[in-house]
C-alpha positions in Angstrom: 0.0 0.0 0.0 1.5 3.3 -0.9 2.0 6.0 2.0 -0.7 8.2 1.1 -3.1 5.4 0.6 -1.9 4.5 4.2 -2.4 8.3 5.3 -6.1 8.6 4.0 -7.6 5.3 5.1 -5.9 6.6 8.3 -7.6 9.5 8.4 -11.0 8.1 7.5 -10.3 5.9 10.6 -9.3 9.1 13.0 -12.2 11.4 11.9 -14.4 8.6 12.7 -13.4 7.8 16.2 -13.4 11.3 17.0 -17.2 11.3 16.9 -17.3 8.5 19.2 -15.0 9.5 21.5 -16.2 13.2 21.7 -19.1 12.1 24.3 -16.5 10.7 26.9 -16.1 12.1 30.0 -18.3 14.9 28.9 -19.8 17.1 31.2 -22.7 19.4 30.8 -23.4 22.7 32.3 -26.5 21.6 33.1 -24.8 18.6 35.3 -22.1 21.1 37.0 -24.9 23.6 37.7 -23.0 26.6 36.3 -25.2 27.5 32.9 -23.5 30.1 31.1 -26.3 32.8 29.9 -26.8 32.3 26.0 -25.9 29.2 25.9 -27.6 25.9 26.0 -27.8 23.8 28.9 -26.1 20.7 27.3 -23.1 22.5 26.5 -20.1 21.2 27.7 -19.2 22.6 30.8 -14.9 22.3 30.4 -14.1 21.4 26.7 -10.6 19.6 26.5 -9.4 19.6 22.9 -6.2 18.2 23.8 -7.6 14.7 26.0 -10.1 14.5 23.2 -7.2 14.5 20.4 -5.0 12.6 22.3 -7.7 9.8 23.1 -8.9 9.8 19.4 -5.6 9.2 18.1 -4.8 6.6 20.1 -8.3 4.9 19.6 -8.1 5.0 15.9 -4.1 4.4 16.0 -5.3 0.8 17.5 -8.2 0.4 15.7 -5.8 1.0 12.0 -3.1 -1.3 13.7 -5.4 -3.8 14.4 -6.6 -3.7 10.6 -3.6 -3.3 9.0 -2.6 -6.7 10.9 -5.2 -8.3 9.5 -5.5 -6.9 5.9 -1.0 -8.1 5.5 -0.9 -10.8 7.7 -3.9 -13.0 7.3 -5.4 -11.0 3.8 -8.3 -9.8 5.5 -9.6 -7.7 2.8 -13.1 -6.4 1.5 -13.1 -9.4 -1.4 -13.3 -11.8 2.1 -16.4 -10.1 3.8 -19.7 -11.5 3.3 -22.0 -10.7 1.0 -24.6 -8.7 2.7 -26.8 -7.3 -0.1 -28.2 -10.1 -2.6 -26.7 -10.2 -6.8 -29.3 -8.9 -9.0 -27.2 -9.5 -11.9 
């Protein structure tokens, strides 16, 4: 696989954990009882870009490990998944 193949399957991988791991440890304003005026209630109440980063790129660094693992060492590959929808040709 060439580098920039590697890079953008890489970052399809890290943009996706970053939605999943943006709820962790989240907490609202509404659960510290200190709602800013103007804002809504749900909104975070400390944002840290920096844990959520950190923990996203280790998440999706494990995640890509664990796939590349399987796609070179045992040719895991999308020809070897099941078929999911039926052939209509």
């Amino acid at each position: 696989m060439q580098w920039f193949s590697i890079f953008a399957v890489y970052f399809i991988v890290w943009w996706l954990t970053l939605f999943a791991v943006l709820p962790f440890g989240l907490k609202t304003q509404a659960e510290e009882n200190d709602v800013v005026p103007g804002s809504v209630e749900s909104a975070p109440a400390k944002f840290r870009a920096g844990r959520v980063v950190l923990a996203t790129t280790l998440v999706s660094a494990v995640l890509y490990g664990a796939w590349l693992v399987l796609s070179i060492k045992f040719g895991v590959g999308i020809d070897t998944l099941p078929q999911v929808m039926p052939d209509f040709r």
